[in-house]
C-alpha positions in Angstrom: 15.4 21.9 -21.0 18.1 19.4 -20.4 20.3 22.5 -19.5 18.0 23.8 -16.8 17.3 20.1 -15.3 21.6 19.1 -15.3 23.0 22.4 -14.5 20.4 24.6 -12.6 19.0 21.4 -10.5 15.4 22.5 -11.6 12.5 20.5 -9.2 10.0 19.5 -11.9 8.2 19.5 -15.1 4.8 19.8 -16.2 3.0 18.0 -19.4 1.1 20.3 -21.3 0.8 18.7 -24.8 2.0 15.4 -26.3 1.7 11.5 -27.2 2.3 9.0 -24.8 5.7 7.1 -26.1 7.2 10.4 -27.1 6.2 11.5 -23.4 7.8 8.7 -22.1 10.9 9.1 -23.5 11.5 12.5 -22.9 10.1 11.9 -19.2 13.1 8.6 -19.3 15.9 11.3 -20.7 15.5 14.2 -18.2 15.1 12.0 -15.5 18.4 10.3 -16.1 20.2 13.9 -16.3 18.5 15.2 -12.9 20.8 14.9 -9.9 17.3 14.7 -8.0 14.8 13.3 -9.4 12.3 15.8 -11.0 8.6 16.0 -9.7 6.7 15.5 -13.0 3.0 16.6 -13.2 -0.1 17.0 -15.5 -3.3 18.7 -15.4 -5.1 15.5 -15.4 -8.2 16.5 -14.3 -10.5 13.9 -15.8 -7.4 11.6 -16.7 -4.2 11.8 -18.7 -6.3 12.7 -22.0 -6.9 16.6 -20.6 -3.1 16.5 -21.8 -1.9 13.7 -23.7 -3.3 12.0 -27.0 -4.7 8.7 -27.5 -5.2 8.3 -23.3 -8.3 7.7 -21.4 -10.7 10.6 -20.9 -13.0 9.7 -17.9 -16.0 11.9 -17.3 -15.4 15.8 -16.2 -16.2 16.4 -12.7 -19.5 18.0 -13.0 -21.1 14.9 -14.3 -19.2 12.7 -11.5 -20.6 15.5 -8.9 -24.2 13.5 -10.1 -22.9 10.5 -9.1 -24.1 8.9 -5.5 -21.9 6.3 -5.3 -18.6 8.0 -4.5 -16.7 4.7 -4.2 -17.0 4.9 -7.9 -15.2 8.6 -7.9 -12.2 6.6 -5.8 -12.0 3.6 -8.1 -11.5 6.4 -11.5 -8.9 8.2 -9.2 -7.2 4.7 -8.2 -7.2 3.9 -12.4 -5.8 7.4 -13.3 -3.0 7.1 -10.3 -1.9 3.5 -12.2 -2.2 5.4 -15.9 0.0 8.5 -14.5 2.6 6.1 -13.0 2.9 3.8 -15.7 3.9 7.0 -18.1 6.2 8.5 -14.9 4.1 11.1 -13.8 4.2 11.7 -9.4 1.8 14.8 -9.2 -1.7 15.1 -10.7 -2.8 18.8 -10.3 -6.8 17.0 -9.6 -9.0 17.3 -7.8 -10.7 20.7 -8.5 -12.4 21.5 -4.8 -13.7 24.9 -6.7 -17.6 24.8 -5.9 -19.2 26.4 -8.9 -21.5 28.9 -7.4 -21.4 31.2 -9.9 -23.0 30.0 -13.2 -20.7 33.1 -15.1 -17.6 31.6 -14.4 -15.9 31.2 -17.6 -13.3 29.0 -16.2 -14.4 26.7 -13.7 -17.5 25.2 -14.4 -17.7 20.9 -15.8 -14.2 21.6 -13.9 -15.8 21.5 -10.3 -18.6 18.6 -8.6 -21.0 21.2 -8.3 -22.7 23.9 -6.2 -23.3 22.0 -2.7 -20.1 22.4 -0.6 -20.7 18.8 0.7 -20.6 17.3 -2.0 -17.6 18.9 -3.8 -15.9 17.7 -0.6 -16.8 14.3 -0.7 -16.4 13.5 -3.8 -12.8 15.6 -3.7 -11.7 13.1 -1.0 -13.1 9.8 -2.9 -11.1 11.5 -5.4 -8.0 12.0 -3.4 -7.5 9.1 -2.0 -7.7 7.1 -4.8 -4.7 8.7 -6.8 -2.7 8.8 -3.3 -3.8 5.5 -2.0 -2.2 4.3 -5.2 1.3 6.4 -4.5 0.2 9.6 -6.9 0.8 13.0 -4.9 -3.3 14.8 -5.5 -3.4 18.3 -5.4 -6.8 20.8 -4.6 -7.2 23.4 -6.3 -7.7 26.9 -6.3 -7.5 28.0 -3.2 -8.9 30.4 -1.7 -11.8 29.1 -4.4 -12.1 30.1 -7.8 -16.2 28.7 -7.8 -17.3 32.5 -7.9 -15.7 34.5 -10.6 -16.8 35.7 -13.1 -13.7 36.0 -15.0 -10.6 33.7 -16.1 -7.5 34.2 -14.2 -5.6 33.3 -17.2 -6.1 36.7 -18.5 -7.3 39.0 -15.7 -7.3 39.4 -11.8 -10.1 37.8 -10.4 -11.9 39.6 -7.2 -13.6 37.4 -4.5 -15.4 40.2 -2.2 -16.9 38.4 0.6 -16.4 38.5 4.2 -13.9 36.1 6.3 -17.3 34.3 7.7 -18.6 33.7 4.3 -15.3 32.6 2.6 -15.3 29.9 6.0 -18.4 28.7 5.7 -17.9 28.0 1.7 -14.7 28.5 -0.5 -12.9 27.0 2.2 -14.9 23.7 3.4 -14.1 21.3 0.9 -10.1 22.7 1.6 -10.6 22.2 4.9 -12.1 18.7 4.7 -9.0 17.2 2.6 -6.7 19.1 4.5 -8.3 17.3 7.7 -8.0 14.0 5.9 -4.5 14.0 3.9 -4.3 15.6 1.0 -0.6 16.3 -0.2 -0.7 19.4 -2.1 -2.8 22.8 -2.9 -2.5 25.2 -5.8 -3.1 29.0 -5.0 -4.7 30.7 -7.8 -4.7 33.7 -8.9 -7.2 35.6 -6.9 -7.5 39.1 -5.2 -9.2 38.2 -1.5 -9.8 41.7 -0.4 -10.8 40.8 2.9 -7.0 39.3 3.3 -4.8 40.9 1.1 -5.2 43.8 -2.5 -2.3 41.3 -4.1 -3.1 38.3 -5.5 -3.6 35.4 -2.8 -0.5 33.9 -4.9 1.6 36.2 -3.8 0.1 37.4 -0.3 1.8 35.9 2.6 -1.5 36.3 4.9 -3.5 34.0 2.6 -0.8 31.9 2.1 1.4 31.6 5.8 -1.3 33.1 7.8 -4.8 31.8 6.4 -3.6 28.6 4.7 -1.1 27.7 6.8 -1.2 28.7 10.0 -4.9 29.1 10.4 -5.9 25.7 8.5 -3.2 23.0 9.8 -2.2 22.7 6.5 1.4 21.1 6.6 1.6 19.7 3.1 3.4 21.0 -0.3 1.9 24.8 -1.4 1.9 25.1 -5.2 1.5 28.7 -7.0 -0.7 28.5 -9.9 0.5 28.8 -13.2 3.2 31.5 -13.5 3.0 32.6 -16.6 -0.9 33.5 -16.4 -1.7 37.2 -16.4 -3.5 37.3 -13.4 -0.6 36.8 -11.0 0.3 40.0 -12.3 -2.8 42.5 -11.5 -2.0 45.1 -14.2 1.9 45.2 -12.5 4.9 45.8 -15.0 7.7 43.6 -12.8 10.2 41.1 -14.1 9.0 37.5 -13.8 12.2 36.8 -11.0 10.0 39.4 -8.8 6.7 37.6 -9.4 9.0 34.0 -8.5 10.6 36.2 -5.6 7.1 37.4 -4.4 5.7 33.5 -4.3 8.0 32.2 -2.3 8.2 35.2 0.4 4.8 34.7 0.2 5.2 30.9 1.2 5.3 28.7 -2.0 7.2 25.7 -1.8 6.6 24.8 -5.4 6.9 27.9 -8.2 5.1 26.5 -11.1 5.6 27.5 -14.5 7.8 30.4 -14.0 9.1 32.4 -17.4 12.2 32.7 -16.2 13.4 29.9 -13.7 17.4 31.5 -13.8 16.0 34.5 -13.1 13.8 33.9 -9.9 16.7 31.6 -8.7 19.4 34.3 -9.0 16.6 36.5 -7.1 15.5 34.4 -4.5 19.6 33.9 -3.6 20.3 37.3 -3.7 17.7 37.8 -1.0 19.3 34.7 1.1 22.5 36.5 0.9 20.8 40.0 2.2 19.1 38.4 5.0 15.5 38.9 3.0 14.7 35.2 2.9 16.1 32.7 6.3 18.2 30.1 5.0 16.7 27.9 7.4 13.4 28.4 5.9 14.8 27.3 2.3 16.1 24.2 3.8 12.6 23.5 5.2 10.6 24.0 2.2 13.2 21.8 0.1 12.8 18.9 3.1 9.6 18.8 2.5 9.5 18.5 -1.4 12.1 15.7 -1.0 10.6 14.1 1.2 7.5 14.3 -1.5 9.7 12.8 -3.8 10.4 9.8 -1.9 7.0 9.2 -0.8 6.4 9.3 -4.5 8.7 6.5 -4.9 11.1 8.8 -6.9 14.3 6.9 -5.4 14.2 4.2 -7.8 14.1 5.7 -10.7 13.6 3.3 -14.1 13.5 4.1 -17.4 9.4 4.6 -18.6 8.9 1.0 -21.2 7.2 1.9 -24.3 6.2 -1.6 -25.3 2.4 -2.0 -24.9 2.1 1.6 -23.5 -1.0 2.6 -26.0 -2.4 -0.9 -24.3 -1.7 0.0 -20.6 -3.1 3.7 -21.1 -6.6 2.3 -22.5 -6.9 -1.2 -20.7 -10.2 -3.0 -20.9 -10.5 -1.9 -17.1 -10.5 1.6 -17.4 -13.3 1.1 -20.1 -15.0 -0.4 -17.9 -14.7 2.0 -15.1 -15.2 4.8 -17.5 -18.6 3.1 -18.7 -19.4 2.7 -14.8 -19.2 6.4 -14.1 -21.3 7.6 -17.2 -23.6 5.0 -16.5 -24.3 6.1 -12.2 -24.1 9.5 -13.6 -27.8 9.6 -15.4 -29.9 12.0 -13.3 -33.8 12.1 -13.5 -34.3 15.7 -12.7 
């Protein structure tokens, strides 16, 4: 790892699995050999916990979508931007804008706020704004919407079969509200949009440039799903620098997870050099990532301090937030 951060200038990391001061000193290490700062991210989806031991786990979005109070859904994302900072972490991969129409889905699910497009948008934005009004890059995710599938792109190529009108009027609205608002980042998943593209919209430049893009004003940092999932693949034998090759023609800016990072970088060069990929268009997409960076307040870089961490993760606060949420979340029905 410290190879590929000092000598191959790799962008970021993501936390998969771990405890907190061991975190924090790896985080402290790698930082210090990165000639740029490294993005580092988490799947925090209801808090640091969906990753890293002995954090706070605040309730999974489907029981905040029962919430009325949203204000309450910005205070939780304000806590969890203060518990990601304090261990180093810039990019939370939250909130999940999917709207669970499909009750089948074996991967969404307590993931999304629920059925009614409205209010996966506004509590997606109460969400939002907390981590980012608290310097902590939020990121929706999947687009175009992984709500209704019925299986897990994890392991399989997911097919969303509905028209351009429908896919408007409901996978794309709660997108299309943050996107109005602010919102710094979106993951495409791994899903085959026949109505756009056969490939998967990860690596289909008219869901990604055209639609996404183009289309919906969206001007902020475009993040491929997971990389090493099979569904980016869609039953294709190809080398994983073609799949990193294929996301960034497509119009990635960030290639997450990829099995081979040397690999897609000698790739995506070689297709600079043969006139495949605009230098120009490299330069751009790097701009923007840096200039992410430094929004993120990665220029002053510190060493992450382990004294009282357990104590800062779990503060009396967050309890009480935590105990707020469940609490407003109690639904006669």
């Amino acid at each position: 790892m410290e190879s590929l951060i000092a000598n191959n200038n790799i962008g970021g990391l993501i936390l998969f699995q771990g405890q907190p001061v061991l975190e924090a000193q790896l985080i402290s290490r790698f930082q210090t050999v990165a000639k740029v700062p490294l993005i580092v991210s988490i799947d925090g989806e209801h808090g640091l916990a969906m990753r890293v031991s002995s954090t706070m786990a605040f309730p999974k979005q489907l029981t905040l979508g029962a919430i009325q109070n949203n204000a309450l859904i910005y205070k939780m994302g304000a806590e969890i931007a203060r518990e990601c900072k304090r261990l180093g972490i810039s990019l939370n991969f939250a909130p999940v804008v999917d709207i669970n129409s499909n009750p089948e889905n074996p991967i969404i699910g307590h993931r999304s706020f629920g059925e009614i497009r409205e209010n996966v948008a506004l509590k997606s934005l109460a969400y939002m704004k907390g981590m980012q009004d608290n310097q902590l890059i939020a990121c929706a995710k999947h687009f175009p919407g992984h709500g209704d599938t019925h299986v897990d792109s994890h392991h399989i190529l997911p097919k969303i079969s509905y028209d351009s009108e429908r896919l408007h009027s409901i996978e794309f609205y709660p997108f299309q509200q943050l996107i109005n608002d602010s919102v710094q980042s979106i993951i495409v998943g791994h899903l085959q949009v026949p109505a756009y593209d056969m490939k998967p919209a990860t690596l289909s430049q008219n869901v990604i440039t055209n639609i996404l893009k183009n289309e919906m004003g969206f001007k902020g940092l475009v993040i491929t799903d997971a990389l090493n999932m099979r569904g980016v693949r869609s039953g294709q034998r190809v080398s994983s620098g073609d799949i990193d090759l294929q996301a960034f023609i497509a119009g990635n800016d960030i290639l997450l997870y990829s099995e081979n990072p040397l690999e897609g970088i000698r790739r995506i060069k070689g297709a600079i050099q043969t006139g495949l990929i605009q230098q120009a268009d490299v330069d751009a997409r790097v701009r923007k990532i840096l200039k992410a960076k430094y929004w993120a307040g990665l220029n002053q870089i510190q060493n992450i301090e382990t004294t009282n961490l357990y104590q800062d993760l779990n503060s009396a606060e967050a309890q009480s937030i935590k105990k707020e949420l469940f609490e407003n979340a109690i639904t006669v029905v």
